[in-house]
Each structure stands twice: as structure tokens, then as C-alpha cells.
PDB file of N, CA, C and O in Angstrom:
ATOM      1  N   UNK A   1      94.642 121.653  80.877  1.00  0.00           N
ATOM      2  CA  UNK A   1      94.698 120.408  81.630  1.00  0.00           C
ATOM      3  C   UNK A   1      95.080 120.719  83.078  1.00  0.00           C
ATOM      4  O   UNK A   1      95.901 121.566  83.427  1.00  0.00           O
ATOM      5  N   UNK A   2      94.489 120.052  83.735  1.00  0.00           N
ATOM      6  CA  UNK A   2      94.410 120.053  85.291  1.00  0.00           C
ATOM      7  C   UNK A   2      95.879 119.459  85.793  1.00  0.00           C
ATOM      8  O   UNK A   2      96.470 118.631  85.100  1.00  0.00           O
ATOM      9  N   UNK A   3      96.495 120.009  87.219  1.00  0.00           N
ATOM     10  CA  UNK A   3      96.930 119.757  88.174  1.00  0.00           C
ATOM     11  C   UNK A   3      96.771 118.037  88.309  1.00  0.00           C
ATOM     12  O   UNK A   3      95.614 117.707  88.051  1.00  0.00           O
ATOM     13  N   UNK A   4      97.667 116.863  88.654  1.00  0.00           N
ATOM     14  CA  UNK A   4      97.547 115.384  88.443  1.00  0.00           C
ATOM     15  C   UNK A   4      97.109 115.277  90.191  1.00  0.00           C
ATOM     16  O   UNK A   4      97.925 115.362  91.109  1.00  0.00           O
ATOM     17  N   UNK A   5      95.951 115.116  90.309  1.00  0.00           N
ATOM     18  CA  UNK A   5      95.344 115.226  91.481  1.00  0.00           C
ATOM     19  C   UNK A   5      96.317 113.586  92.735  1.00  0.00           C
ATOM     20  O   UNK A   5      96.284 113.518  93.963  1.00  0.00           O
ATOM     21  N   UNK A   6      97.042 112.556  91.716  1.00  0.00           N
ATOM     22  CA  UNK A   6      97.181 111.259  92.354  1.00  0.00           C
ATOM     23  C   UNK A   6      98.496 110.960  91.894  1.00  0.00           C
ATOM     24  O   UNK A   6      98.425 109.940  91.209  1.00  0.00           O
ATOM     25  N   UNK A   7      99.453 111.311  91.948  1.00  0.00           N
ATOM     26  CA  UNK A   7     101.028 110.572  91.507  1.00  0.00           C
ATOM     27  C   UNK A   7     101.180 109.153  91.719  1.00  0.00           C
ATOM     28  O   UNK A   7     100.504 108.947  92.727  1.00  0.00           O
ATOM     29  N   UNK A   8     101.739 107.926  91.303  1.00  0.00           N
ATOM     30  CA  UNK A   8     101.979 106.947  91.843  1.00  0.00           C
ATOM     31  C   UNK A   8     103.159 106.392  91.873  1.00  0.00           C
ATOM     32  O   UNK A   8     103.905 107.310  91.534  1.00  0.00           O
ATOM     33  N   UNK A   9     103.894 105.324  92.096  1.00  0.00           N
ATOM     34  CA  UNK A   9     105.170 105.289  91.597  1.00  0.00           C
ATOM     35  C   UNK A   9     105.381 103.500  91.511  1.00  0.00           C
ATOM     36  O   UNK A   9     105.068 102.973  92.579  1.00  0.00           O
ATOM     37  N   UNK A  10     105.728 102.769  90.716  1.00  0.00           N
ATOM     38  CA  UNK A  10     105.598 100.973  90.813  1.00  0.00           C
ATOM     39  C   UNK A  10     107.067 101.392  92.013  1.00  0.00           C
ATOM     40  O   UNK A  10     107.531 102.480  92.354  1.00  0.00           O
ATOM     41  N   UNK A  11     107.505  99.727  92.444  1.00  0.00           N
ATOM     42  CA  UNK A  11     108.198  99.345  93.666  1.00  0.00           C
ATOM     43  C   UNK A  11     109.583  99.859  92.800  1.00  0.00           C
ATOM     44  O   UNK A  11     110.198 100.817  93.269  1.00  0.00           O
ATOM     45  N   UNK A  12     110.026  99.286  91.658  1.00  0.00           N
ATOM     46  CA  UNK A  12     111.274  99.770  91.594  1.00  0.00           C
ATOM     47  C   UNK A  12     111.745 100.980  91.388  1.00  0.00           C
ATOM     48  O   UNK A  12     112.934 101.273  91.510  1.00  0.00           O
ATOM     49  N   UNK A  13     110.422 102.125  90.912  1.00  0.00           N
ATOM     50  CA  UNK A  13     110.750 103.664  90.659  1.00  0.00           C
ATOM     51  C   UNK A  13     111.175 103.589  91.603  1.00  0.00           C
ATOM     52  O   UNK A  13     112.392 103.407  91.636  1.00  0.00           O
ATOM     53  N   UNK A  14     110.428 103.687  92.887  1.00  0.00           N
ATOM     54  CA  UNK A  14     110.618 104.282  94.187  1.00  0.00           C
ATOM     55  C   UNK A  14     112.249 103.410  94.718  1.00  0.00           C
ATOM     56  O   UNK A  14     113.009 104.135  95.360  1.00  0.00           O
ATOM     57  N   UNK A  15     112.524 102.570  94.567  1.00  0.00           N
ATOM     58  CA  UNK A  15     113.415 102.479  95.472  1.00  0.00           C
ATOM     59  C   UNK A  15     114.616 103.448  94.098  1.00  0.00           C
ATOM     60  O   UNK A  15     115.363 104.311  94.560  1.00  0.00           O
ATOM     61  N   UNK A  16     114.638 103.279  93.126  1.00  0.00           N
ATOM     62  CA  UNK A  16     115.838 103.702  92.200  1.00  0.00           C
ATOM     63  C   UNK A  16     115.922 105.241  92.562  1.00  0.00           C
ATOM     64  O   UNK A  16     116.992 105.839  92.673  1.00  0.00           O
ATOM     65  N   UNK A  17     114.524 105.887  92.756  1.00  0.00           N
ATOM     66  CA  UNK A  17     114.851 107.501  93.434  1.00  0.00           C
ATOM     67  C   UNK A  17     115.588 107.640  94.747  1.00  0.00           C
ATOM     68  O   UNK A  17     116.331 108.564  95.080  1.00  0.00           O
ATOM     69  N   UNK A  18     115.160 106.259  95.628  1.00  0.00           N
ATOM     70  CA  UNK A  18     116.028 106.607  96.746  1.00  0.00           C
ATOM     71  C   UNK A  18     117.463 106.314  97.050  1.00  0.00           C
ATOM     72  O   UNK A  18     118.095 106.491  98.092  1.00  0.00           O
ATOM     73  N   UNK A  19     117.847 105.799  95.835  1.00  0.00           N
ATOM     74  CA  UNK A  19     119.543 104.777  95.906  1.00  0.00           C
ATOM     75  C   UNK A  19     120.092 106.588  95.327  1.00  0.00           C
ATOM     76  O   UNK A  19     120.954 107.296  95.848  1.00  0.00           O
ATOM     77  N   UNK A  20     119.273 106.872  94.190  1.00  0.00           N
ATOM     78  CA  UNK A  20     119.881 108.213  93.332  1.00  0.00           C
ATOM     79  C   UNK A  20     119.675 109.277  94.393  1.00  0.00           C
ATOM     80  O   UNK A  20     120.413 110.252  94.243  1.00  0.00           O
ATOM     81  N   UNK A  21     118.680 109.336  95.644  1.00  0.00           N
ATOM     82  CA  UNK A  21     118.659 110.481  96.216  1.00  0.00           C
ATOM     83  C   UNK A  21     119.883 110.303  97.424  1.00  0.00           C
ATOM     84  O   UNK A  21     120.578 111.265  97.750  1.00  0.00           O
ATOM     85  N   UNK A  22     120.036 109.028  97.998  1.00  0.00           N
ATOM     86  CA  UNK A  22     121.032 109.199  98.621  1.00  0.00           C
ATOM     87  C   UNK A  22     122.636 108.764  98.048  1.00  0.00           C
ATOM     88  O   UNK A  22     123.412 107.969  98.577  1.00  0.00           O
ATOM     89  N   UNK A  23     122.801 109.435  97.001  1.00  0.00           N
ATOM     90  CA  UNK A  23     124.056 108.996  96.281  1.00  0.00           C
ATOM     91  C   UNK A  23     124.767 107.803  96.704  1.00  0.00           C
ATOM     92  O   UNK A  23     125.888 107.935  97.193  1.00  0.00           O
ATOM     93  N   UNK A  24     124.037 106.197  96.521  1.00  0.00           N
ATOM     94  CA  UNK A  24     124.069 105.076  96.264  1.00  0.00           C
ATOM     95  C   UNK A  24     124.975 104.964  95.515  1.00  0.00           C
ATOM     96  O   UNK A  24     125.053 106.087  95.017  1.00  0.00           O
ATOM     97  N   UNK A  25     126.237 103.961  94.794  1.00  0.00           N
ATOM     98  CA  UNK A  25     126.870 103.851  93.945  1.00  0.00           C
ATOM     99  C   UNK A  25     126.996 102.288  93.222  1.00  0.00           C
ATOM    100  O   UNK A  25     127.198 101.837  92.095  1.00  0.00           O
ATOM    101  N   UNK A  26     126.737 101.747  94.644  1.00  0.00           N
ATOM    102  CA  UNK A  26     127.461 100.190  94.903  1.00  0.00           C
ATOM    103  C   UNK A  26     126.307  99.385  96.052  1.00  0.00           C
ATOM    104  O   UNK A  26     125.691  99.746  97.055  1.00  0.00           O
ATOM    105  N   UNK A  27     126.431  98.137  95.271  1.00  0.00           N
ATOM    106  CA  UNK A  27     125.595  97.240  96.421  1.00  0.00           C
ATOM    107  C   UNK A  27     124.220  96.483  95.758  1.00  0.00           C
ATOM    108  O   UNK A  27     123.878  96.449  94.576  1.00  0.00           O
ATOM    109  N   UNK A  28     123.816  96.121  96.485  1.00  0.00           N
ATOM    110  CA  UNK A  28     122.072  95.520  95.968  1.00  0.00           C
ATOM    111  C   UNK A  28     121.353  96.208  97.179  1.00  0.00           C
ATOM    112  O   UNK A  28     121.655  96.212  98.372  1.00  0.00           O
ATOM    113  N   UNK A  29     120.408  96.734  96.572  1.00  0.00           N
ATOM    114  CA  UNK A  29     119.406  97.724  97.655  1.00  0.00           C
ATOM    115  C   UNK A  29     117.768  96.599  97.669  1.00  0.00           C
ATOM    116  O   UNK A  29     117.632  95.759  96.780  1.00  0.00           O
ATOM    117  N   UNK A  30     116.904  96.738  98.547  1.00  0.00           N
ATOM    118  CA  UNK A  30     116.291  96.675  98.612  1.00  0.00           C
ATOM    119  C   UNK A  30     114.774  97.698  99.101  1.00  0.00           C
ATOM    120  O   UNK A  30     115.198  98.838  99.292  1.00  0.00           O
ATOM    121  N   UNK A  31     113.664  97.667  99.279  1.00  0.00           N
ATOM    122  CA  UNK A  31     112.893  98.674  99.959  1.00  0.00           C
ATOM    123  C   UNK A  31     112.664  97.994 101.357  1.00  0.00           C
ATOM    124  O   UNK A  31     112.694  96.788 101.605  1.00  0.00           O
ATOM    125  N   UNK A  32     112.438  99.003 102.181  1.00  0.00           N
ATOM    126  CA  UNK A  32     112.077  98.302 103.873  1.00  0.00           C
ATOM    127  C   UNK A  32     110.979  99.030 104.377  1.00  0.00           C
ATOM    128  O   UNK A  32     111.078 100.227 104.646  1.00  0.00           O
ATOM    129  N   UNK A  33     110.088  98.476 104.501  1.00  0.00           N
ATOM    130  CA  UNK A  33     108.906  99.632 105.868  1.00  0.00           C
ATOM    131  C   UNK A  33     108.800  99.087 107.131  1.00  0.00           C
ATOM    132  O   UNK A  33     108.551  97.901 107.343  1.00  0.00           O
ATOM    133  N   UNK A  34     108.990  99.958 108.003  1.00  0.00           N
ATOM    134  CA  UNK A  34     108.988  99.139 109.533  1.00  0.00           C
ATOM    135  C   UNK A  34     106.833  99.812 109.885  1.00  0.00           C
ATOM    136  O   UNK A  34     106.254 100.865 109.617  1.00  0.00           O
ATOM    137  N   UNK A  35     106.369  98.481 110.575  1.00  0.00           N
ATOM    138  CA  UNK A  35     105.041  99.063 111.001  1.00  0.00           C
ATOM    139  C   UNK A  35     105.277  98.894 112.132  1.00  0.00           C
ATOM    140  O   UNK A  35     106.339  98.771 112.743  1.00  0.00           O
ATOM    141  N   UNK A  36     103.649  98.881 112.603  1.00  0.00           N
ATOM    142  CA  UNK A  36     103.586  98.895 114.362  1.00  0.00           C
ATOM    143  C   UNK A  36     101.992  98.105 113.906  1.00  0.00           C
ATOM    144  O   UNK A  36     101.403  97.743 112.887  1.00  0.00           O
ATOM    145  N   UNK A  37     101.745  98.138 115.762  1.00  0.00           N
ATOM    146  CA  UNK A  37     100.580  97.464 116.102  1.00  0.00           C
ATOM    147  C   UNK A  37      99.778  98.197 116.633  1.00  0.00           C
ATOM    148  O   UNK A  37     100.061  99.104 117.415  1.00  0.00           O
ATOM    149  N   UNK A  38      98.669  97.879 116.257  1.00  0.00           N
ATOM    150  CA  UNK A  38      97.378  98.591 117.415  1.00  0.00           C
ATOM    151  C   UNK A  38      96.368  98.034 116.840  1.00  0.00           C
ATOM    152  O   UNK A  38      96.065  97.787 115.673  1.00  0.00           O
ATOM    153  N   UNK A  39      95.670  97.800 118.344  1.00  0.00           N
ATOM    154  CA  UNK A  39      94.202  97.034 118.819  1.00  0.00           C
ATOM    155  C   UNK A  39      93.404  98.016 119.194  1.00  0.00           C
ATOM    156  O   UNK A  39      93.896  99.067 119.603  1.00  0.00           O
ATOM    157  N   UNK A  40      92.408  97.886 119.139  1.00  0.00           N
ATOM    158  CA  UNK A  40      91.339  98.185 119.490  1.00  0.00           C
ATOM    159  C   UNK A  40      89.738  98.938 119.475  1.00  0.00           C
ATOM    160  O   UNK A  40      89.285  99.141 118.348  1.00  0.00           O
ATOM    161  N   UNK A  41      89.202  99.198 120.214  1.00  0.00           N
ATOM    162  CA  UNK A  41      87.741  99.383 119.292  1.00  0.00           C
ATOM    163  C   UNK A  41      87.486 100.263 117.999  1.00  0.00           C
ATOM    164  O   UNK A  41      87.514 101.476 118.208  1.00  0.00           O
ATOM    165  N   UNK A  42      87.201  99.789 116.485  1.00  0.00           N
ATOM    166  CA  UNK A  42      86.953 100.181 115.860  1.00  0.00           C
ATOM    167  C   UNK A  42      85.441 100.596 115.601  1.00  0.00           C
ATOM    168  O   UNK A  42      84.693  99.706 116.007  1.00  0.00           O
ATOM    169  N   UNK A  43      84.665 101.831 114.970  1.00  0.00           N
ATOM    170  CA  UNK A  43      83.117 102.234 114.792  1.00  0.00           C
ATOM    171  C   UNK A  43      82.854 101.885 113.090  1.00  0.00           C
ATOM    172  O   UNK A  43      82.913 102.764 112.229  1.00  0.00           O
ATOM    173  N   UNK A  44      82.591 100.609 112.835  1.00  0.00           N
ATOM    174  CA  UNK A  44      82.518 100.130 111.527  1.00  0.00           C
ATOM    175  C   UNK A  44      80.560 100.825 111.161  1.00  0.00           C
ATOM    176  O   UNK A  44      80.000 100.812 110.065  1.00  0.00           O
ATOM    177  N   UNK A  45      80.177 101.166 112.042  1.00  0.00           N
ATOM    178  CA  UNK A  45      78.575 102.063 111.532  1.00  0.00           C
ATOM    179  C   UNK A  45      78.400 103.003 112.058  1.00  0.00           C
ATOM    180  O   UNK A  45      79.188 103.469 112.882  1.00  0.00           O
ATOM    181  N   UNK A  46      77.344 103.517 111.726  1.00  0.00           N
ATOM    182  CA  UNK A  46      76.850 104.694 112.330  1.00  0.00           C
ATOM    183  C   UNK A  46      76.585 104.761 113.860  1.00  0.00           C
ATOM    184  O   UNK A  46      76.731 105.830 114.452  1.00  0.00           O
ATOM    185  N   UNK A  47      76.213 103.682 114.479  1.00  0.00           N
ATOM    186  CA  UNK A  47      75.684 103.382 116.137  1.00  0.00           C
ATOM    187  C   UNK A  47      76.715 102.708 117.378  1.00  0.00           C
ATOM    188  O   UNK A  47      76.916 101.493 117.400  1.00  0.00           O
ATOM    189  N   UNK A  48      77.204 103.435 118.178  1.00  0.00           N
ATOM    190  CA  UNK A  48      77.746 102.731 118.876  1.00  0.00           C
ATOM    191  C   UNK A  48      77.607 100.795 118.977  1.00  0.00           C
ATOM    192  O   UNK A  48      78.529 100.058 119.327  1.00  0.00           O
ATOM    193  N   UNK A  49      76.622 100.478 118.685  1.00  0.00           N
ATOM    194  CA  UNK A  49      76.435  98.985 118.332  1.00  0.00           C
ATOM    195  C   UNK A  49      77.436  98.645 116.999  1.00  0.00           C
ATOM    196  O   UNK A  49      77.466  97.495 116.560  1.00  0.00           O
ATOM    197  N   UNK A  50      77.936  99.307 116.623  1.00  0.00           N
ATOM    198  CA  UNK A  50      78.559  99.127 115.697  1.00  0.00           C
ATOM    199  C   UNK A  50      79.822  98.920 115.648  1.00  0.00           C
ATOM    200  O   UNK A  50      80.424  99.092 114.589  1.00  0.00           O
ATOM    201  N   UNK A  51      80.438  98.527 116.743  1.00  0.00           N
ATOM    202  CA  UNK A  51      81.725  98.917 117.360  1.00  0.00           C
ATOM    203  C   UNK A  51      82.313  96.880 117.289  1.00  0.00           C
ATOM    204  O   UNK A  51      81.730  95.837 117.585  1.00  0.00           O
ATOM    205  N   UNK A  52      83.973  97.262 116.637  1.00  0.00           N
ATOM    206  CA  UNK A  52      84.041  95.850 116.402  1.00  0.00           C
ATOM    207  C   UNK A  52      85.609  96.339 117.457  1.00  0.00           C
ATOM    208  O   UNK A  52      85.923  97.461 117.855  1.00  0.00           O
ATOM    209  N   UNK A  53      86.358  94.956 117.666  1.00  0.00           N
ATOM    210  CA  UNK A  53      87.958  95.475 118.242  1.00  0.00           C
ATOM    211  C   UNK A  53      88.585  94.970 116.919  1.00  0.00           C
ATOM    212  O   UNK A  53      88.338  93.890 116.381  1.00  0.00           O
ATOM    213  N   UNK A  54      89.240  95.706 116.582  1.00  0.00           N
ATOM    214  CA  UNK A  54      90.116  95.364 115.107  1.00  0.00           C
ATOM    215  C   UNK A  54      91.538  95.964 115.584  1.00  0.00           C
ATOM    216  O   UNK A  54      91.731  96.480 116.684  1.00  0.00           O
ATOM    217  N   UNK A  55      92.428  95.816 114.637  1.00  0.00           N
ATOM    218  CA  UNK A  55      93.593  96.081 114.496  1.00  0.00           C
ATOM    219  C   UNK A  55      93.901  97.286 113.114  1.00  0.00           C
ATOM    220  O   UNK A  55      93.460  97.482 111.982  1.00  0.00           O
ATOM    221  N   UNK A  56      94.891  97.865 113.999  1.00  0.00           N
ATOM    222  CA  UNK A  56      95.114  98.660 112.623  1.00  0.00           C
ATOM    223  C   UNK A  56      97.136  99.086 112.552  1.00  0.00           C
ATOM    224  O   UNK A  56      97.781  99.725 113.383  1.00  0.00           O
ATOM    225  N   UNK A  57      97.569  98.517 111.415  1.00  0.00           N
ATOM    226  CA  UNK A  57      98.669  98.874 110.983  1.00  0.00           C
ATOM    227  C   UNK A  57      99.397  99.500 110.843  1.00  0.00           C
ATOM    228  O   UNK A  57      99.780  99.196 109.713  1.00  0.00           O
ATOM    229  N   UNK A  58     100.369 100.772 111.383  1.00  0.00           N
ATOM    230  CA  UNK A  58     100.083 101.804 110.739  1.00  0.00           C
ATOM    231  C   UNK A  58     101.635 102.004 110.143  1.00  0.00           C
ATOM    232  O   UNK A  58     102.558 101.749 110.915  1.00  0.00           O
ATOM    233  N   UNK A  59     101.929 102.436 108.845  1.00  0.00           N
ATOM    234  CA  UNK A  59     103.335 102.337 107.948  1.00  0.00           C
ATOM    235  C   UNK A  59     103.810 103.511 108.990  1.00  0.00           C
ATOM    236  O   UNK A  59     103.191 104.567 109.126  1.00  0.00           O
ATOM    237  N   UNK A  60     105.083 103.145 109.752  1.00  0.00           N
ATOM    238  CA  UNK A  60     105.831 104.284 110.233  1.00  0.00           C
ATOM    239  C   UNK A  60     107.131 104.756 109.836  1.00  0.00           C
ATOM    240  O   UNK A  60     107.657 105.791 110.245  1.00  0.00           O
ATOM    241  N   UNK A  61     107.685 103.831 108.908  1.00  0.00           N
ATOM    242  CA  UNK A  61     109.004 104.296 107.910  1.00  0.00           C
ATOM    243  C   UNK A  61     108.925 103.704 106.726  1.00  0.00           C
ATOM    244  O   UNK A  61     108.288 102.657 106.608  1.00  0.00           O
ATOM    245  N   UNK A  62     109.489 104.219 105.794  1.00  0.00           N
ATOM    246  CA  UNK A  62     109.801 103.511 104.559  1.00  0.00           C
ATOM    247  C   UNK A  62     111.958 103.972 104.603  1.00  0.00           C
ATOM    248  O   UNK A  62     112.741 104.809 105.052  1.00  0.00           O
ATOM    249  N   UNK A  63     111.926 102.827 103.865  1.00  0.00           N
ATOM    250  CA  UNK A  63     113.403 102.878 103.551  1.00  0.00           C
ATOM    251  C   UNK A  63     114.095 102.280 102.566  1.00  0.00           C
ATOM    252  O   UNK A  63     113.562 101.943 101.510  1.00  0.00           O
ATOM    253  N   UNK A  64     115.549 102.073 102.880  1.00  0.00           N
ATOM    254  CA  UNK A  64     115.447 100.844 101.730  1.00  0.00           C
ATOM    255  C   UNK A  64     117.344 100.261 102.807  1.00  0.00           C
ATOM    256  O   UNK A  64     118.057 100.706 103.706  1.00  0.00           O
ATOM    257  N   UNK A  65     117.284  99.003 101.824  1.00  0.00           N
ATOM    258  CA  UNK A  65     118.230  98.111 102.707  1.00  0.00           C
ATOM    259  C   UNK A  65     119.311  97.551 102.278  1.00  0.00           C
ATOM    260  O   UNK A  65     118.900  96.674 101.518  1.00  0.00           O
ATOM    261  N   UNK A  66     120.265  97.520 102.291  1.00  0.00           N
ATOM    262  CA  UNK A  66     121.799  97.383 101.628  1.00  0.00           C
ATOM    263  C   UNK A  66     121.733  95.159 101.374  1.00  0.00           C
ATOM    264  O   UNK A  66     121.566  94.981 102.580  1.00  0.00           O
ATOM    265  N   UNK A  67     121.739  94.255 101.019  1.00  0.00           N
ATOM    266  CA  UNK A  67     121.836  93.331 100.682  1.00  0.00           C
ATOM    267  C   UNK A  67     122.515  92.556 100.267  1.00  0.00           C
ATOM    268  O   UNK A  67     122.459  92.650  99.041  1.00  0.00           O
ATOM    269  N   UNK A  68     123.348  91.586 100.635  1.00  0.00           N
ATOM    270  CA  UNK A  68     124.321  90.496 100.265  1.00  0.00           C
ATOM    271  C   UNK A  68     124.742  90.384  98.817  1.00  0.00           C
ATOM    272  O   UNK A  68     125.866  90.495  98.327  1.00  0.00           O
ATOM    273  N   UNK A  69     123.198  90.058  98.065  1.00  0.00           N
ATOM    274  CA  UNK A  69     123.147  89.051  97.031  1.00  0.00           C
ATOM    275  C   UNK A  69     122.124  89.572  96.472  1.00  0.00           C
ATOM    276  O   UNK A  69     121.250  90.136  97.130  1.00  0.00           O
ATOM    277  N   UNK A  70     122.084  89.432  94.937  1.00  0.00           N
ATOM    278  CA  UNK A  70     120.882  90.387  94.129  1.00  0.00           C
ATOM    279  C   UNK A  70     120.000  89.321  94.222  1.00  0.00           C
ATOM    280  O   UNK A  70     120.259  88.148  93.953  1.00  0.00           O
ATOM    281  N   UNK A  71     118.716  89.875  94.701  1.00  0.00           N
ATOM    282  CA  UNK A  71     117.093  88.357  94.490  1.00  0.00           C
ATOM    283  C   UNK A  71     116.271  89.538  93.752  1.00  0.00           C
ATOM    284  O   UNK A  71     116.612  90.644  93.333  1.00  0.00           O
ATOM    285  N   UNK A  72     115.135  88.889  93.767  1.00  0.00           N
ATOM    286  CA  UNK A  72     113.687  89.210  93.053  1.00  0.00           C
ATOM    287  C   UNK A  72     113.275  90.531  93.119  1.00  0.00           C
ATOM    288  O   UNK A  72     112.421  90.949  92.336  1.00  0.00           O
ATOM    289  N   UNK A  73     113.982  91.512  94.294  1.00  0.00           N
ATOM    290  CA  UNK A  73     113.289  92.763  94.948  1.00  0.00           C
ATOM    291  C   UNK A  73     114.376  93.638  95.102  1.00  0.00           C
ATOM    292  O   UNK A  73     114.279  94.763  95.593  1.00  0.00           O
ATOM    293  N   UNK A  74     115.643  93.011  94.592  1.00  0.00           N
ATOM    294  CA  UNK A  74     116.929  94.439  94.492  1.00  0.00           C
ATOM    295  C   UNK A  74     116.887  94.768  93.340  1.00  0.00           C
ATOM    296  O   UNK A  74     116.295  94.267  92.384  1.00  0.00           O
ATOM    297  N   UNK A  75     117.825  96.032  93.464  1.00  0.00           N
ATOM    298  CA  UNK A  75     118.345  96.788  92.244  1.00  0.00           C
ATOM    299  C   UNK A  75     119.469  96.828  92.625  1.00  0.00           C
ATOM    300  O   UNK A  75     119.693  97.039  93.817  1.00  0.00           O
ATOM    301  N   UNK A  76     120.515  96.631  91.696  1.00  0.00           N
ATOM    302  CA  UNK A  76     122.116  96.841  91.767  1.00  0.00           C
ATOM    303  C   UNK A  76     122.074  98.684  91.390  1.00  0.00           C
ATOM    304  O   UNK A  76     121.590  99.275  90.424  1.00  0.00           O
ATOM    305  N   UNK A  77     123.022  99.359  92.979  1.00  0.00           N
ATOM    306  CA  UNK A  77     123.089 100.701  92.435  1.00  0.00           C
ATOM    307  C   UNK A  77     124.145 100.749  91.657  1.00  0.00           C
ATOM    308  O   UNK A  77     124.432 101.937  91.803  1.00  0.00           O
ATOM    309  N   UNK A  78     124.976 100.305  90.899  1.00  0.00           N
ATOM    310  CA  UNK A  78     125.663 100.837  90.370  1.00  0.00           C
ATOM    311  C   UNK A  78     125.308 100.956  88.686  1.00  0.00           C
ATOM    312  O   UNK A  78     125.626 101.696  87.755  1.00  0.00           O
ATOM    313  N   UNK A  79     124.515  99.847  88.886  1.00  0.00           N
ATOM    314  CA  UNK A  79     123.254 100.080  87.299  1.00  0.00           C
ATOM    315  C   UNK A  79     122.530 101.613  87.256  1.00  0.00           C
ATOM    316  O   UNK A  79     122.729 102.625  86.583  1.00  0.00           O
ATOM    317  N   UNK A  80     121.650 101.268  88.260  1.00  0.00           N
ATOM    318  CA  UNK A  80     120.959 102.634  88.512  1.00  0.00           C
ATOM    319  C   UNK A  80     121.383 103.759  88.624  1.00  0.00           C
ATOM    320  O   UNK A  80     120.912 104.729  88.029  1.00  0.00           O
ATOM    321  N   UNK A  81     122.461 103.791  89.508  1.00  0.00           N
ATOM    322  CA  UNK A  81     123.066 105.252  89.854  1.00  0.00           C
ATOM    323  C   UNK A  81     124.398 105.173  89.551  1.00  0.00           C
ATOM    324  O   UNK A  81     125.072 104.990  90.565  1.00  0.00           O
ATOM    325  N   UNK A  82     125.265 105.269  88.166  1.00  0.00           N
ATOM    326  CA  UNK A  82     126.602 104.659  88.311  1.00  0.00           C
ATOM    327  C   UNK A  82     127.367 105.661  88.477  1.00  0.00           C
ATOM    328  O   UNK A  82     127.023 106.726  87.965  1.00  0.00           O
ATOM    329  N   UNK A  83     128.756 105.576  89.328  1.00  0.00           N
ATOM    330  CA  UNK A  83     129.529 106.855  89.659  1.00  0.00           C
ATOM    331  C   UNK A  83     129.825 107.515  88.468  1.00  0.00           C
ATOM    332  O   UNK A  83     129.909 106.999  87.354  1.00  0.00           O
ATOM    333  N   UNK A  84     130.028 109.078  88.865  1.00  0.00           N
ATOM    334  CA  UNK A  84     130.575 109.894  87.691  1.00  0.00           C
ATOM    335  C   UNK A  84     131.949 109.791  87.428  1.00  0.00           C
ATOM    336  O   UNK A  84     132.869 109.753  88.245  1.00  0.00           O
ATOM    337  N   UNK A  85     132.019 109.726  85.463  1.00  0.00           N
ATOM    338  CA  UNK A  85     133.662 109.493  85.522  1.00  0.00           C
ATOM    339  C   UNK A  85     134.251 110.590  85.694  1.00  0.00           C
ATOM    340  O   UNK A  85     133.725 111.692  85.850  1.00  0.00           O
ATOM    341  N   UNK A  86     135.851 110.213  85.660  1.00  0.00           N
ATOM    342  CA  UNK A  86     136.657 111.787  86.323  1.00  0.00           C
ATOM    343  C   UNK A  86     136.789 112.437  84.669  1.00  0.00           C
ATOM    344  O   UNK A  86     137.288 113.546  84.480  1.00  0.00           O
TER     345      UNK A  86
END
């Protein structure tokens, strides 16, 4: 069997690896991505006639975000990552 050419991960793997990678203990976490903006001419064909002005997005961080109050999109770290006893 082959090398897994595509890993994926749903929203709460990923944030529970990052509460456990940065030794998280306590709190409601959330995930955060900050983007940006940009305009301008896109080549949607083969021919310079083909040229539209579009926008394009581009993900420049991922993170995650410490939170008041548990909603729909936290994880409590101390579920996830709970301190070690002595």
C-alpha cells in the first residue's frame, strides 16, 4: 500500500492538535485565520481576451483564540488536553 498522497483533518481535530501542541490546559479555544485582499487582473482562458479583474483571498495565518464562553466552535482545553497529575 501506497504513501496517503492527501491527509485531511475535520475543524475540531485541528484545533485539539493545536491546544495539545501548545500545552493548552484551561479556557475555551477557538480556530482563527487572518486573510488579506487582492484585486486584480485575472487570465480565466487561454487568450489575453480572456482576462477578467477578480479578487483573490489569500489564507495568511491560521491560529486559534482563547474565548470567554464555550459556543458552537470551542473546545474546552482542559477536556482535551487535561493537566498532568502530580
Amino acid at each position: 500500500m501506497g504513501e496517503p498522497q492527501t491527509i485531511t483533518f475535520e475543524y475540531d481535530e485541528m484545533l485539539k492538535m493545536l491546544i495539545k501542541h501548545q500545552k493548552i490546559h484551561e479556557g475555551f479555544w477557538t480556530m482563527t485565520i487572518q486573510v488579506g485582499v487582492n484585486a486584480g487582473g485575472i487570465q480565466i482562458g487561454p487568450t489575453e481576451k480572456d482576462m477578467v479583474i477578480g479578487v483573490v483571498i489569500p489564507l495568511l495565518k491560521f491560529g486559534i483564540q482563547k474565548q470567554d464562553k464555550p459556543g458552537p466552535l470551542t473546545l474546552d482545553a482542559k477536556e482535551v488536553n487535561p493537566p498532568s497529575k502530580p
